[in-house]
C-alpha positions as CSV (number, residue, x, y, z in Angstrom):
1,X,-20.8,167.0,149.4
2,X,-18.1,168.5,147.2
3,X,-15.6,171.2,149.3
4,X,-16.7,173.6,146.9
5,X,-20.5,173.5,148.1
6,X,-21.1,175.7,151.0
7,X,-23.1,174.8,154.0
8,X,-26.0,175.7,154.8
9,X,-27.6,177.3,158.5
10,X,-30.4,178.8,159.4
11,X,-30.4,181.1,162.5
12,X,-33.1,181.3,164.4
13,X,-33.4,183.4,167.6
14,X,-36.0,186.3,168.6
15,X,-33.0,188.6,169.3
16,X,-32.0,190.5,166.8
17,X,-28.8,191.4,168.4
18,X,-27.4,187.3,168.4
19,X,-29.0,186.9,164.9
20,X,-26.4,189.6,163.4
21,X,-23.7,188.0,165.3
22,X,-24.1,185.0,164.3
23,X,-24.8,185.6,160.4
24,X,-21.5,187.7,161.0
25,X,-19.8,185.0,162.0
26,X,-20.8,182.2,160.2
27,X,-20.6,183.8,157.1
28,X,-17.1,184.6,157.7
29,X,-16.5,181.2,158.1
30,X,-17.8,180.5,154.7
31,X,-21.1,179.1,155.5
32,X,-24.5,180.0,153.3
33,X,-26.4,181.7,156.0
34,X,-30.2,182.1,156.4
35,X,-31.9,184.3,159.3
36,X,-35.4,183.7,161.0
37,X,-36.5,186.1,163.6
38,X,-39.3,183.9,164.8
39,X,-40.3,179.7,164.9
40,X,-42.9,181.1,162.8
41,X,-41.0,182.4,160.1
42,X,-38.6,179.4,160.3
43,X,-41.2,176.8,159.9
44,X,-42.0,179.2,156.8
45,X,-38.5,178.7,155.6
46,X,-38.3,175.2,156.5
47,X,-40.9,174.4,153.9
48,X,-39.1,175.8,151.6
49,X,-35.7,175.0,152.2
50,X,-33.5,172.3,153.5
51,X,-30.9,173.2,155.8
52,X,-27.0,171.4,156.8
53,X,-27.6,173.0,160.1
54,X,-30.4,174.7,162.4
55,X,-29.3,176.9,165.2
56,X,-32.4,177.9,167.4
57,X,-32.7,179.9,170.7
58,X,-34.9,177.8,172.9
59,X,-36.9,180.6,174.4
60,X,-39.3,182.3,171.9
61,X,-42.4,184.1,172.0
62,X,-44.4,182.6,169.8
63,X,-43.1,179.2,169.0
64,X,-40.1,177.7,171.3
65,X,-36.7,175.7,169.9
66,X,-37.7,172.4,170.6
67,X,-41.2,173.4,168.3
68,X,-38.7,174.4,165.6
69,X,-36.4,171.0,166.5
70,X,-39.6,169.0,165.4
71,X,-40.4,170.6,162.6
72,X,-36.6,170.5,161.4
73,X,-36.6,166.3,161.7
74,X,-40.5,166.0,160.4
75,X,-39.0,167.7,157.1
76,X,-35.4,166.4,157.0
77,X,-34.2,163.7,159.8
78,X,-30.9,164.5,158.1
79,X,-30.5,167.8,159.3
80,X,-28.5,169.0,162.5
81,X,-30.1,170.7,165.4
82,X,-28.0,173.0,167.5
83,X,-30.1,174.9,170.8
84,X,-28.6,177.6,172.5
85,X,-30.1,179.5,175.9
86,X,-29.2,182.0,178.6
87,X,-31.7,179.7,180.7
88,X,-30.2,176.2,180.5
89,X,-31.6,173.5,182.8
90,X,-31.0,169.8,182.5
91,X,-34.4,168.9,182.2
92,X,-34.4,171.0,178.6
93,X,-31.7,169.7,177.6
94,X,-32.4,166.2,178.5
95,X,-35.3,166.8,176.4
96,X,-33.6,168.1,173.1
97,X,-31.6,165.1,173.2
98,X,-34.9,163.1,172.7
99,X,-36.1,165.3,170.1
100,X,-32.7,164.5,168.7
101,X,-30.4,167.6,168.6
102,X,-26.8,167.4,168.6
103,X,-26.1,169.6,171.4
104,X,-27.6,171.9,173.5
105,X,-25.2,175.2,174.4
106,X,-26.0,177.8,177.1
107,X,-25.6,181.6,176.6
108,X,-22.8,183.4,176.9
109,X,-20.7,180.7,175.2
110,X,-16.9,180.9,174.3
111,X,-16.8,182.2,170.3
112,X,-14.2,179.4,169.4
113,X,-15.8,176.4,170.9
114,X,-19.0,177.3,169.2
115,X,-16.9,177.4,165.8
116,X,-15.7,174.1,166.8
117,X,-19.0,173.0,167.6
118,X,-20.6,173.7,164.3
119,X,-17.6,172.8,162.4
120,X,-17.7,169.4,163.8
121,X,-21.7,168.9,163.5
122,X,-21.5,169.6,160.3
123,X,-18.2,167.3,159.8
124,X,-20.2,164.4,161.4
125,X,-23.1,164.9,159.1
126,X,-20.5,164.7,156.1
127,X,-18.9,161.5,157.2
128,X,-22.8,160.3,157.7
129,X,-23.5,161.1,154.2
130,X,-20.1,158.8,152.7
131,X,-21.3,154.9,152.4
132,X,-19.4,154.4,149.3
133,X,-15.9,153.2,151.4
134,X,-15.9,149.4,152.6
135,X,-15.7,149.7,156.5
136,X,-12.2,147.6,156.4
137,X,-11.5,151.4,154.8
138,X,-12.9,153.5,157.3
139,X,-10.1,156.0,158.7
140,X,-11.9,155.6,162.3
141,X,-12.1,152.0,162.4
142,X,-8.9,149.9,162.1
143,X,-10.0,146.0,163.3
144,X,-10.8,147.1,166.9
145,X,-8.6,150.3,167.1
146,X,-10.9,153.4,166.7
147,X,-9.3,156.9,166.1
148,X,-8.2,158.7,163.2
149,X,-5.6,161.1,164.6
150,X,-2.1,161.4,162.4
151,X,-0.5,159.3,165.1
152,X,-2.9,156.4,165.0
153,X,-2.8,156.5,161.2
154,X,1.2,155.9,161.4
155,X,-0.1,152.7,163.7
156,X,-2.1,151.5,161.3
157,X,-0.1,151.8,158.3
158,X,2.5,149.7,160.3
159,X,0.2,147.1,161.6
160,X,-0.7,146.9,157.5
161,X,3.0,146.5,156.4
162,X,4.2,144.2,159.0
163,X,1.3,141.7,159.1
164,X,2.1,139.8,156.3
165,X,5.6,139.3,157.7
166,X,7.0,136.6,160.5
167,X,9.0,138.8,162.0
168,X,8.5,139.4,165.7
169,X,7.5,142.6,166.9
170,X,7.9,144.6,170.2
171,X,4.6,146.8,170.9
172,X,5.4,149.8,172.8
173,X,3.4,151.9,175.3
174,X,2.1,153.0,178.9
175,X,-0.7,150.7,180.1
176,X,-3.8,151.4,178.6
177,X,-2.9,152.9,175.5
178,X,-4.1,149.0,173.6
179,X,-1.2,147.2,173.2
180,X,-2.6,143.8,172.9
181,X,-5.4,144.9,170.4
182,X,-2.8,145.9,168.2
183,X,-1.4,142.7,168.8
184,X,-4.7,140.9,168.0
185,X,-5.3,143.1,164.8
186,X,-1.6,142.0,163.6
187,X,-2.4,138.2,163.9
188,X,-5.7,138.6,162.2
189,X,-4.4,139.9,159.2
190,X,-0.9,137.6,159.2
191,X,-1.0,134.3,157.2
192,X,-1.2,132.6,161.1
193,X,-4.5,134.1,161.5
194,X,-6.3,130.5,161.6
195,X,-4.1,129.6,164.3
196,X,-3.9,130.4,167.9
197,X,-3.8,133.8,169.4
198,X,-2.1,132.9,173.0
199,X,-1.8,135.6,175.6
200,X,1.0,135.1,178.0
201,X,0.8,137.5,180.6
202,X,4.5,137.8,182.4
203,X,3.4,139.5,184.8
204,X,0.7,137.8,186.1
205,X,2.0,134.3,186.3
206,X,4.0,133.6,189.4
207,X,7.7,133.1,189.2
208,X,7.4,129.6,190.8
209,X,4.7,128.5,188.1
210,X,5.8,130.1,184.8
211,X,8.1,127.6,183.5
212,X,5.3,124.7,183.7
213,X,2.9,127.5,182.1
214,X,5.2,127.9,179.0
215,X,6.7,124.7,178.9
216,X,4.0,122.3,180.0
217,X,5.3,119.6,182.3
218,X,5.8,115.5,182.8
219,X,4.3,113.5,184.5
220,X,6.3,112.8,188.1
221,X,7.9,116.3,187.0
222,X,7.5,117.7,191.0
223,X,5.0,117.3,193.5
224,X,1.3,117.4,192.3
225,X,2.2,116.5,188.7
226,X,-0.1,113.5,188.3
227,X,-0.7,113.7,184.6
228,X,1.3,115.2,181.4
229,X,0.2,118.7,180.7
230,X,1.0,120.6,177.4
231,X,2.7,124.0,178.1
232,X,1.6,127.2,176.7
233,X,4.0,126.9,173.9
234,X,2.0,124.0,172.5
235,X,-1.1,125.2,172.5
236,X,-0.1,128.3,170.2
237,X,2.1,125.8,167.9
238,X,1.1,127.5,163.8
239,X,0.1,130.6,165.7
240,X,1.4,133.9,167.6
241,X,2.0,133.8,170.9
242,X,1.8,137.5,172.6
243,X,3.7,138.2,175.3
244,X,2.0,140.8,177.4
245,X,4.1,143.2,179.5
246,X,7.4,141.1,178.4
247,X,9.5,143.4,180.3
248,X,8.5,140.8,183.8
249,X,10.2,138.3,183.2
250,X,12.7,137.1,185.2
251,X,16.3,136.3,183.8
252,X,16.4,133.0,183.9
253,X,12.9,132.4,182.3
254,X,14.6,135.1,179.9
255,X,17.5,132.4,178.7
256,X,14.7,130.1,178.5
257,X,12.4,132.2,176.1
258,X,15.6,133.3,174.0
259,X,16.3,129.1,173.0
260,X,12.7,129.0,172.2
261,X,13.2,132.4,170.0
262,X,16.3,131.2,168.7
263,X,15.9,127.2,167.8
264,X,12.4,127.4,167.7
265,X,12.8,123.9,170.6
266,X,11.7,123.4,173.6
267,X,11.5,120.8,176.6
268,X,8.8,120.6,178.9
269,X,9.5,120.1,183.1
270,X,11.0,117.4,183.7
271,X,11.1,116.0,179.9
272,X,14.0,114.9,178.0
273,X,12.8,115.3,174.3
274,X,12.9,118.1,172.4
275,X,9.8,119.7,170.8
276,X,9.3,121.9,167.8
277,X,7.3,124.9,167.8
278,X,6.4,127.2,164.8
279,X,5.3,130.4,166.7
280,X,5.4,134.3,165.6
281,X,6.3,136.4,169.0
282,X,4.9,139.6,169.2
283,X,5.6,141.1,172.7
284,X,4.7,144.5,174.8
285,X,6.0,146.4,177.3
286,X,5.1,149.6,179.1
287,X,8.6,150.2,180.3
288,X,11.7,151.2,178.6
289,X,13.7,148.0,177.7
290,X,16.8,150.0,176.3
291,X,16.7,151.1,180.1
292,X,16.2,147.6,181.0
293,X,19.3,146.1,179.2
294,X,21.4,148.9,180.7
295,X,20.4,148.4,184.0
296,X,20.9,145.1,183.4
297,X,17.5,143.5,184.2
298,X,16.6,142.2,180.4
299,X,18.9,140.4,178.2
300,X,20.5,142.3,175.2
301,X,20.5,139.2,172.8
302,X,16.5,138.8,173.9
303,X,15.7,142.7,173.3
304,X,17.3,142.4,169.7
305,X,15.3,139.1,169.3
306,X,12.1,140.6,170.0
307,X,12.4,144.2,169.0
308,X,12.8,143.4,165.2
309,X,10.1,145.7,164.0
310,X,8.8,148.0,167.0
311,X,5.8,149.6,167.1
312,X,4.9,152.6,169.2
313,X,1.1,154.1,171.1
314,X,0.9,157.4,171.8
315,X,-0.6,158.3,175.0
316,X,-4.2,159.0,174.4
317,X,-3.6,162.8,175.4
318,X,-1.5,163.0,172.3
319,X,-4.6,161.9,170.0
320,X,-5.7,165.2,168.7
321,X,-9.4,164.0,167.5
322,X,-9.4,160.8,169.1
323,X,-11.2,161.6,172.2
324,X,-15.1,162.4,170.5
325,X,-14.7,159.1,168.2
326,X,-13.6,157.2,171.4
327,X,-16.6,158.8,173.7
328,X,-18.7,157.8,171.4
329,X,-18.2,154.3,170.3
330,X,-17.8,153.4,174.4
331,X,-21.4,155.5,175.1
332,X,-23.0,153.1,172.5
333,X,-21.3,149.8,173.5
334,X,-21.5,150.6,177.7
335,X,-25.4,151.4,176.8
336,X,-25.7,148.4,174.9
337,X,-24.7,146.4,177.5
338,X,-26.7,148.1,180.6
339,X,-29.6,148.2,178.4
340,X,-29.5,151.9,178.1
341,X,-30.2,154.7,175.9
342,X,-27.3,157.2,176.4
343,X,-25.5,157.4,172.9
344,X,-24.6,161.3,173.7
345,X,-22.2,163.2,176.0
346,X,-22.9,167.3,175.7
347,X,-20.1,169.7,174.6
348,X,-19.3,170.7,178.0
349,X,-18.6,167.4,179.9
350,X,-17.0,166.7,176.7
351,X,-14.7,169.5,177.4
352,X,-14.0,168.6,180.9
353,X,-12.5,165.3,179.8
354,X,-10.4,167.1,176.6
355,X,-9.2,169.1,179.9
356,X,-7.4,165.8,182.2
357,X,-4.7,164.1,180.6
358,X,-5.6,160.2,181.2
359,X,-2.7,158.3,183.1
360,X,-5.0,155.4,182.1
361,X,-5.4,156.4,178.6
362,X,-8.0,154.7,176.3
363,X,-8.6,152.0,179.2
364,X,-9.5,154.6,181.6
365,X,-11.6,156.4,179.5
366,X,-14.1,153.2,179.0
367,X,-13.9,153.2,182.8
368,X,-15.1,156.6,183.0
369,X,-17.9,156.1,180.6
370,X,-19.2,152.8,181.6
371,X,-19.3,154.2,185.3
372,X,-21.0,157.2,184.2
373,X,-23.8,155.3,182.0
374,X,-24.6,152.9,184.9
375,X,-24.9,155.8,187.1
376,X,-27.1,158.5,184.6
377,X,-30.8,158.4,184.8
378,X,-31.4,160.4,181.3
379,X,-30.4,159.6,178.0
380,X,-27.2,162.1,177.6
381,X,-24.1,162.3,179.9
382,X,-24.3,166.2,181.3
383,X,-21.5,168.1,183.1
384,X,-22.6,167.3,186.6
385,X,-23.2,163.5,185.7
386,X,-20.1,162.8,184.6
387,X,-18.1,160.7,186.9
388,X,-14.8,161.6,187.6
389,X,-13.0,160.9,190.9
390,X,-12.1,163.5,193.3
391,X,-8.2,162.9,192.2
392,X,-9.4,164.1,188.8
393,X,-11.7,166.8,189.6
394,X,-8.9,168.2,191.8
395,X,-6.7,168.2,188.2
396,X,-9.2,169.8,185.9
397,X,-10.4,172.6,189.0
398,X,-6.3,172.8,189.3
399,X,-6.1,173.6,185.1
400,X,-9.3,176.0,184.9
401,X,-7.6,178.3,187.9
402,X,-4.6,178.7,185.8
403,X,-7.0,180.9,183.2
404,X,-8.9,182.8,186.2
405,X,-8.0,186.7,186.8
406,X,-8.1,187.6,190.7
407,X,-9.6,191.4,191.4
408,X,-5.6,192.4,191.8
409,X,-5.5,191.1,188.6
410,X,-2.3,189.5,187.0
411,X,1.2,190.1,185.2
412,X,0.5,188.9,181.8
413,X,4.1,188.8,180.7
414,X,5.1,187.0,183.7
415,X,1.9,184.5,183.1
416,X,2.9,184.0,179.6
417,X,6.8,183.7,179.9
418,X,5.8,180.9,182.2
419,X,3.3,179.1,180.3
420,X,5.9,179.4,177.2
421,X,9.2,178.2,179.3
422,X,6.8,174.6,180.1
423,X,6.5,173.9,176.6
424,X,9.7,174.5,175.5
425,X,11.6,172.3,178.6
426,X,8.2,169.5,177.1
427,X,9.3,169.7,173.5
428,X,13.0,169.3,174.4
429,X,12.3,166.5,176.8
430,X,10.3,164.5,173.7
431,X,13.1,165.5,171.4
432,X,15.9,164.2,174.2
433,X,17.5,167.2,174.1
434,X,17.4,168.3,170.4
435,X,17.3,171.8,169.4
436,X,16.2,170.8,165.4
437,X,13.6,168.7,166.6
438,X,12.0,170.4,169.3
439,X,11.6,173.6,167.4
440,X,9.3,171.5,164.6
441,X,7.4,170.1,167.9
442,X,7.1,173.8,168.6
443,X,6.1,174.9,164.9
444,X,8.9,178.2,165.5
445,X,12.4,177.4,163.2
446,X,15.9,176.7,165.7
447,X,16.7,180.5,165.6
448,X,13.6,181.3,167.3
449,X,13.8,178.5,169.9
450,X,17.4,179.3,170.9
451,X,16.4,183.2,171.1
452,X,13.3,182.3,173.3
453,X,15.8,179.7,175.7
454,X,18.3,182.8,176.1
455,X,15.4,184.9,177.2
456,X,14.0,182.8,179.1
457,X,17.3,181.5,180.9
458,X,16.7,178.2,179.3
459,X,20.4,176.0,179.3
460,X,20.8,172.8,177.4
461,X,19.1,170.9,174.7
């Protein structure tokens, strides 16, 4: 469908009141908007008509929503089903989901989330309707990295340039956030991608062992080594050898690593001869190595060594987008494996996740869902059966109060100044400091941002 064609949505709900507000609305918003005042009259325009979208009250006098839900797929599977009610139950929506609609929203809802809502059914129908793009293409699949945020695209278009290189890389980012699937995804498309893919986790060898893990050892080497036994390093030999959270290792395993780095050599425990090793190094780290090397707990001449092209993860709460793509694809691969049917989470619980900020990021959020599947007897993940730990129900509870209006009601300007005086100190904190770039963060030009500091009491930046 061409941007120029409008959408079209049927409306159907008994009240006449909600059927002028919502042709009011959706009209404004562009959309080619039919009205039916009945399921009778909309399985008469149904036979006539195909619809984008279907928006249908539930309760009706004469023939119900799910009725018109049928009728909607027996005519065109294609076609989106939205139900809205002022008496929502589980049970009913449980059984739209069957029926297959694409959300069910109870009355009185919030004006903007419904324009999202709609917006995005009808987005996911579009991106149904394109086959024509090879999937290697698709702008929410990159190898195993899902998302198609502005961020994520920067991550692939790196991952793209630097592939083909042998430079070594540094892979940046708090825990969870995918670090070694970027790593994967880099080796599969370098020329070393018939070779070994070695994982060498720093911090989960222990300090008494990791030498004989890289390096391999002799025979006779200490006590217990009976046999020869090829290190680490030999086993990814033509390959890539990724050294996850590289920011572990001790310092004198660090001088080790750096000869390996540097003359591409290495002698195993308790060997005398040198051997050869033609490995690409692509490391990761959650913590700050710049901070490391100034503290003095990671070598200077390593960091430049392995930081030659560095790649940054945002934190999954700075994926605007991600979080529906990523729901999705772990609803249909945690039901896959538990030999489920849940492939659909409803607006709401939806909303209560875009509401908690995900220390764990994208790791955590697979923990969520695959708890939540194993735990949901129907076949779509409601508000009260999503699982989220007390810790985190404490944090969204703690956000929704913020909104809430007391019967003394509250002091608006005070409520605001505040709310604006925590972005402002964020934006300057991401922009360490800088006045130019935390007014873009902001979308306001550095005048405004230095007016709004000065009335606000703000110092520095």
């Amino acid at each position: 469908m061409s941007l120029k064609e409008k959408h079209s949505i049927l409306v159907v709900d008994d009240e006449e009141s909600m059927c002028e507000f919502l042709d009011i609305m959706l009209s404004k918003e562009g959309y080619d908007v039919d009205l039916a005042s009945s399921g009778e009259e909309a399985f008469s325009i149904l036979d006539q008509k195909r619809f984008d979208l279907v928006i249908t009250d539930i309760r009706m006098k004469d023939i119900d929503g799910i009725d018109v839900l049928k009728k909607t797929k027996s005519v065109n599977p294609e076609t989106i089903v939205i139900l809205i009610s002022a008496f929502a139950t589980a049970d009913t929506a449980v059984q739209a989901m069957k029926e297959g609609a694409y959300d069910y929203v109870p009355k009185p809802f919030d004006l903007s989330d419904f324009q999202a809502l709609v917006k995005n059914a009808l987005k996911s129908k579009s991106k149904a309707e394109v086959i024509e793009e090879d999937s290697r293409d698709n702008p929410y699949h990159f190898n195993r990295l899902i998302g198609e945020s502005p961020e994520m695209r920067k991550v692939y278009d790196l991952i793209k340039r630097v592939a083909k290189t042998k430079s070594n890389i540094l892979v940046s980012g708090e825990s969870g956030t995918g670090k070694e699937l970027v790593s994967r995804a880099i080796h599969e498309m370098s020329p070393k991608s018939k070779r070994p893919f070695v994982v060498i986790s720093c911090a989960g060898i222990p300090e008494n062992l990791i030498e004989s893990e890289l390096f391999g050892y002799k025979k006779g080497a200490f006590t217990g080594a009976v046999t020869d036994k090829e290190g680490l390093f030999d086993v990814a030999d033509g390959g890539t050898v990724f050294l996850d959270e590289v920011g572990e290792l001790s310092l004198p395993i660090q001088v080790k690593l750096l000869r390996v780095i540097q003359e591409k050599t290495f002698t195993a425990v308790g060997g005398v001869e040198e051997k050869h090793v033609d490995v690409r190094f692509i490391s990761a780290t959650n913590k700050n190595l710049e901070q490391e090397v100034i503290d003095g707990n990671f070598r200077e001449d390593l960091y430049f060594r392995l930081n030659v092209i560095h790649i940054p993860l945002p934190p999954l709460r700075r994926r605007e987008g991600d979080l529906p793509l990523l729901v999705e694809h772990f609803l249909k691969k945690c039901s896959e494996e538990q030999g489920k049917n849940i492939h659909k989470m409803s607006t709401y619980a939806l909303g209560i996740l875009h509401q908690y900020r995900f220390p764990g990021n994208v790791r955590e959020l697979e923990n969520i869902i695959e708890r939540s599947v194993a735990l949901e007897t129907s076949n779509i993940i409601l508000p009260e059966s999503l699982t989220l730990s007390h810790f985190r129900e404490r944090e969204v509870e703690k956000r929704r109060r913020r909104f809430d209006i007391g019967p003394d009601g509250i002091d608006l300007d005070k409520v605001m100044a505040a709310i604006e005086k925590e972005y402002i100190f964020k934006a300057l904190d991401l922009a360490n400091g800088s006045r130019q770039k935390a007014a873009r963060l902001l979308g306001i030009n550095t005048r405004s941002l230095r007016y709004r500091m000065e009335k606000l009491g703000i110092k520095g930046g």
